[in-house]
N, C-alpha and C positions, 0 to 999 in steps of 0.2 A: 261417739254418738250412737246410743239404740233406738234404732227408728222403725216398727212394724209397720207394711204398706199390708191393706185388707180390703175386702171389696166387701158390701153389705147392700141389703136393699132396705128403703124407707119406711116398711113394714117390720122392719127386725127394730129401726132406731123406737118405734113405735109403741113398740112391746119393751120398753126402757129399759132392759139389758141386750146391749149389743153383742154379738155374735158372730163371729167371720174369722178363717181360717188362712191359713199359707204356712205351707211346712210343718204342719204340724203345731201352729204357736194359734191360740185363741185369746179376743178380747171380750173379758166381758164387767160390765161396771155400767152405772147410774150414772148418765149424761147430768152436767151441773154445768153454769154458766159461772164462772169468774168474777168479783166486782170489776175487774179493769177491762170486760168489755164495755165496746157502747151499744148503747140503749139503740132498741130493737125500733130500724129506721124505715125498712121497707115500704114505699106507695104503689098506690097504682098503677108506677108504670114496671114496675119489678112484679107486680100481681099480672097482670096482663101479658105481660114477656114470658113472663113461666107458664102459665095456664094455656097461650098460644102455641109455644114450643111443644108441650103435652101429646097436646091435639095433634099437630103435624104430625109429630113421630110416629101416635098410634096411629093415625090415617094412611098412614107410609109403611109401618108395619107393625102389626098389634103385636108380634112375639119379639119382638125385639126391646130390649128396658129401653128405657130413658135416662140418660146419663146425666148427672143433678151437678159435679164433681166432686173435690175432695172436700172433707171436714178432717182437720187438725186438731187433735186432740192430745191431751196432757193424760195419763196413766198417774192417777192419784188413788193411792191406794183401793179401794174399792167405786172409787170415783171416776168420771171420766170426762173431764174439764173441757169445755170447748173453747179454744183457741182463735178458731177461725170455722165460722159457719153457723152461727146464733140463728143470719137471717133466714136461710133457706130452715133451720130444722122449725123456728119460730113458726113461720107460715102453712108448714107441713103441718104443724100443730092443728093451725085456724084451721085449716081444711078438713081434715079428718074430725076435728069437731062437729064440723058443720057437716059433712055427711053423715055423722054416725059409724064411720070409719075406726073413731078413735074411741070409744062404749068401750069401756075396763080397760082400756090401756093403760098401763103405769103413769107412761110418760107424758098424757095430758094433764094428769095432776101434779104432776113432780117438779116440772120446771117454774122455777119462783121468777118474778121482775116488780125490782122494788122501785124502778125509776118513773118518775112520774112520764115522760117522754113512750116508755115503752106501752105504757101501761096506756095512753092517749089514742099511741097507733093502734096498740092489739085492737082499740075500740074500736076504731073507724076499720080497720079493714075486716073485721067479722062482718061489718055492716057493710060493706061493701063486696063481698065473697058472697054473703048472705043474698045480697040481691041478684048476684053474676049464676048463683044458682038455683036461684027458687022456682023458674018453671022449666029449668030441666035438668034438676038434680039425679032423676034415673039415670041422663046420659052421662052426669060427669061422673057418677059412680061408678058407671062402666070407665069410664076414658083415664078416670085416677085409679089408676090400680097400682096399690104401694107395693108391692111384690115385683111392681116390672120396672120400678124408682131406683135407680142403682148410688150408689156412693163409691167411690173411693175415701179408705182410712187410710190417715197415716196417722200413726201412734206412738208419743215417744215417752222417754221414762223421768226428763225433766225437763222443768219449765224455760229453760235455756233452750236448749234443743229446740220445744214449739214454737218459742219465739221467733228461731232465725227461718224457720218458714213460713210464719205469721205474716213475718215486714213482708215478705215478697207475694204475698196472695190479694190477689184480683177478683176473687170470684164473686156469680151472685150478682152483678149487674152496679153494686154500690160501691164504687172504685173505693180504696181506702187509702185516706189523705196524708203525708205526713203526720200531723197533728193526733190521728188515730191509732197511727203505728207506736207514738213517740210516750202514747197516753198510758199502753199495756203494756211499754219497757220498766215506766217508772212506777206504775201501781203494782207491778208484781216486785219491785226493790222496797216497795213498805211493808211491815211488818202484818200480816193475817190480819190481827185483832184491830188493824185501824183503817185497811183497806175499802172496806163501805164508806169510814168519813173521806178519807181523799177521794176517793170516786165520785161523790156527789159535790165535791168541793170543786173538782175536773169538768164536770158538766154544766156547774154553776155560770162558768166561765165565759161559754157559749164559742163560737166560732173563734178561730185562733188564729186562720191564715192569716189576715193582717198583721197581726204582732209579730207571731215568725217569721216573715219576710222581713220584716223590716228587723226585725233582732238578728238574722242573716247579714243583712246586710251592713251592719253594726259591725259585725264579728269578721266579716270576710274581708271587707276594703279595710284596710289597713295596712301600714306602707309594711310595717318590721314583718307581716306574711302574706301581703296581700295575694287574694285567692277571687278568682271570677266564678261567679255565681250562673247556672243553668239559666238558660231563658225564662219565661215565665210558660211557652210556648211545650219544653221538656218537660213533661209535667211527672214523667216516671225518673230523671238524672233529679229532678229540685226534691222532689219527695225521699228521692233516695240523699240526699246532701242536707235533709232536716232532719233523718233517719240518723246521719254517721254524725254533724255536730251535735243534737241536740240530745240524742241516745245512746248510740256506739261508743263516743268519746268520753262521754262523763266518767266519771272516777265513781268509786266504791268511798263513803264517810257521812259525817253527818252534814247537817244544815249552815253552808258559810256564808253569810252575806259579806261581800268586801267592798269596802267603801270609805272616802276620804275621813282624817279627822284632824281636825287643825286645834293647834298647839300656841297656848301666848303664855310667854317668861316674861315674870314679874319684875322688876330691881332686882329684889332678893334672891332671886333663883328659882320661885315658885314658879307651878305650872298649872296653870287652868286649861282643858281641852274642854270641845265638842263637837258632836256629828257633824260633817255637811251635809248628810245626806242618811234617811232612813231605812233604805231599799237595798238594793243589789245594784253592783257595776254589770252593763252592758255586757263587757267584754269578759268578766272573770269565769274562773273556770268553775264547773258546774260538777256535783257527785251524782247518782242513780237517786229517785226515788223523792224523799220531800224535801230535797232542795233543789232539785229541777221543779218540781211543781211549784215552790212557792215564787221561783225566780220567774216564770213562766206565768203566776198570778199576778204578780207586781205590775210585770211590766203589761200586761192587758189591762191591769185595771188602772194605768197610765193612758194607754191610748186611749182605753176609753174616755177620761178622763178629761182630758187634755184633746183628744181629737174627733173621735168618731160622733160622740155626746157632750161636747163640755157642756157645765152647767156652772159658773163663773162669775157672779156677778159682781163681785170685788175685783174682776180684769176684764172690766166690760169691754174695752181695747184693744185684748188679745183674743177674746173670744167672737168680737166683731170681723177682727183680720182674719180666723183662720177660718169662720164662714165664705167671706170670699172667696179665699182662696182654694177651697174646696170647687169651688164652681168657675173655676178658670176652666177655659177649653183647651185641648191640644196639650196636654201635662199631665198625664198619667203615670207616666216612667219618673219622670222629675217628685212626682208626689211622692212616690215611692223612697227614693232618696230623703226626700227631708223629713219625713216620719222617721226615718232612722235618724237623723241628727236633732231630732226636735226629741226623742226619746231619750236618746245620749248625754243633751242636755239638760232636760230636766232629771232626769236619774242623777246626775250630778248637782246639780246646784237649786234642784225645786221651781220654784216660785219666783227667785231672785231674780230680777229684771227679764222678767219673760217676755213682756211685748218688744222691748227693745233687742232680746234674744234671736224673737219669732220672725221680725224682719230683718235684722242682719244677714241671719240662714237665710230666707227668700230671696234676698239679694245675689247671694253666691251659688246658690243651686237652681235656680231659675232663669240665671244667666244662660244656660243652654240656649234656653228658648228664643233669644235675639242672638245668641254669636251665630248660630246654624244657617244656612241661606235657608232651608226649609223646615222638614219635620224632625223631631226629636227623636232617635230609634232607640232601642233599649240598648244595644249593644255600644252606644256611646256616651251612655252613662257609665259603665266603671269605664273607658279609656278617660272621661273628665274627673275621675274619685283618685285614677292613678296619676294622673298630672294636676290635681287639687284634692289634696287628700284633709277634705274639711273634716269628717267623721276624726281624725286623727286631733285638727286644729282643737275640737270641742274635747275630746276625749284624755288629752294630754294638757288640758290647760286646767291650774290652780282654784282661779276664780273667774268670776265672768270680765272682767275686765280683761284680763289676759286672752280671754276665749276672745271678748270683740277686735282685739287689738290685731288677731290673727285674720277675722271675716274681714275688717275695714280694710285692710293689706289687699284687698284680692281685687285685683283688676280689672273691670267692667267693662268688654267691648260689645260691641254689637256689629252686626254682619246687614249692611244695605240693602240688600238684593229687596225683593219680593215686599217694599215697604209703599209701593205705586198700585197695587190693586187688592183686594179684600182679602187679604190673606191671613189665615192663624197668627201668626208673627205681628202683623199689624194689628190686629183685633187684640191680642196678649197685650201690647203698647197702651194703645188708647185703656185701657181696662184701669194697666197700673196708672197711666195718668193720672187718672179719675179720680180711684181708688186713692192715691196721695196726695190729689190737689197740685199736681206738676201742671204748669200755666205753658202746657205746649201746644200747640199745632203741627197736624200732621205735616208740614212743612219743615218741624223743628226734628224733630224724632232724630234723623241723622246724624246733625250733630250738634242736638242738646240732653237726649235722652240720658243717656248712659250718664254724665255730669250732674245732670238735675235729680237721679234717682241716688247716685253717692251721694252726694250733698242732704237728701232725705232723710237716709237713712244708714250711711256711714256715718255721716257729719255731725246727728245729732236730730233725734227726734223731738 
């Protein structure tokens, strides 16, 4: 690995060839942004943090710079690709604009953003910088003095190399999410000439943490390697664990979707097959580049689909139950869970008896919330995926019959305690009553609950 570490100040990136020394080695090349970064996000609480910090430092000592930190950059031949650090050099931009700082600078006109996102913010925070200095832009002219703006470079000679200090960089105030990290693994595995369409394809997409959790959670409870997933609390181990399966791991190849196809022999010996399924298996293995992306499209534009939005009105049914059950209380962790088996299963089998699907799963993953004397914690959800490994049940079964034959198996108790005063557990009760037209009274709950809701919806909707 060749890695130049350099020190520059934000007057030099300014003048859009950079220049900085150590041993003897100089950088010099035209700052250019990458399609596989994202779009230029900074608000005003990252405008206000920096412009605050500023101020302090010089007020504490004007001959001492301002340490901005590193930018990561890639050494493309007369080019010099930013990696990690779009936002601080972006905002550096607005400013010196707007003071007049940046008059013939290269690098105000040089840096392109073609995203409609980047292009929204640049708006709003010129307009917002603009007003932070209109009646006293003399003094922030003195107070932003790019000469005393320091950087650290680190400079390497391939896009490999930037990368593996990309994933680990924090800087700049806009923590970088999984989902961020996982985006410029796989857009730098597409080919140049098609890197703007998947990048806007990437964007399209909008927010991703729900789907990668729950496609985590797909991938890791499984009995044949079961693997416990970070709290949701570790937010630097889970980021790092969307990093190694969803990036690290993937393989070098083209585009595979893997997925069931079933086969009917004739008398004669013919064979007629077709699909079960037109997408990508959950759990199959994935290569770098556009078939992580499109595996990664699917399955968002499932949940979406199917959860976050459904829009259904040929399963007026299912689309009625899984509003409820969105606005159940006390089930947050549980929800999590059955977005993964409700994705599992329709990636397998579609549309095919989905309402009767959607509450079978309710039945077995929701069961937490009565066996528990009290609350639901996260950490005893995989101990019930490893002692009921329904993801497995849906995942390994044929068709859906086979899939219900496995939820109906599943044993339904419920835990007494805390069913005598207003408690989450009682309130979760009375909901589903309701919700299924179960003819009980809070008298009954103990022991008819559990009986009258198999009977519902084991037995036969």
């Amino acid at each position: 690995m060749t890695v130049r570490v350099l020190t520059c100040t934000a007057a030099e990136i300014l003048e859009g060839k950079l220049i900085g020394s150590n041993e003897g080695y100089r950088a010099v090349g035209q700052l250019s942004i990458p399609e596989y970064q994202r779009p230029y996000c900074w608000q005003e609480q990252q405008l206000t943090q920096l412009l605050t910090d500023i101020r302090s430092q010089k007020e504490l000592s004007s001959d001492l710079p301002y340490y901005l930190g590193s930018l990561i950059l890639h050494q493309d031949g007369d080019k010099l690709n930013i990696i990690d650090g779009q936002q601080r050099i972006t905002t550096l931009v607005l400013i010196a604009t707007l003071l007049q700082q940046g008059q013939n600078l290269p690098l105000v006109n040089s840096l392109e953003y073609e995203h409609p996102i980047s292009q929204q913010q640049i708006k709003h925070n010129l307009k917002w910088l603009q007003s932070c200095f209109s009646e006293q832009q003399g003094q922030w002219q003195s107070l932003l003095d790019f000469t005393k703006l320091q950087f650290t470079l680190v400079i390497t000679q391939t896009e490999d190399d930037a990368y593996r200090f990309f994933e680990t960089q924090n800087t700049g105030g806009v923590r970088l999410g999984g989902p961020d990290i996982i985006k410029a693994h796989h857009l730098r595995a597409v080919a140049t000439v098609h890197q703007k369409t998947y990048a806007k394809q990437w964007e399209a997409l909008g927010k991703l943490d729900d789907t990668v959790n729950a496609l985590l959670k797909g991938r890791y409870w499984q009995q044949i390697n079961l693997r416990e997933l970070p709290s949701h609390q570790q937010k630097k181990q889970l980021r790092d664990t969307i990093v190694s399966e969803l990036a690290q791991q993937t393989g070098k190849g083209t585009d595979i979707a893997i997925g069931r196809v079933y086969r009917q022999l004739g008398l004669a010996g013919e064979v007629s097959q077709y699909l079960a399924q037109q997408g990508y298996e959950l759990r199959q293995p994935l290569n770098a580049g556009v078939n992580s992306i499109r595996y990664l499209s699917y399955f968002q534009s499932l949940y979406q689909h199917y959860w976050e939005k459904p829009d259904l009105p040929h399963l007026p049914a299912y689309q009625a139950f899984i509003a409820w059950l969105k606005g159940l209380e006390g089930c947050s962790y549980l929800e999590g869970l059955y977005k993964a088996c409700l994705l599992q299963y329709i990636s397998q089998f579609g549309e095919s008896q989905l309402e009767a699907a959607a509450k079978k799963l309710f039945r077995v993953v929701y069961s937490r919330r009565v066996s528990n004397q009290k609350a639901v914690r996260e950490n005893s959800i995989y101990a019930f995926v490893r002692d009921t490994p329904v993801l497995d049940w849906v995942a390994l079964s044929y068709t859906p019959e086979q899939c219900f034959q496995y939820l109906d198996s599943f044993s339904l108790s419920l835990d007494g305690s805390n069913l005598d005063s207003n408690s989450v557990k009682k309130r979760f009760i009375k909901e589903v009553c309701n919700f299924f037209k179960l003819s009980l009274t809070p008298d009954d709950y103990k022991q008819r609950f559990t009986q009258a809701l198999t009977n519902k919806v084991a037995g036969g909707l």
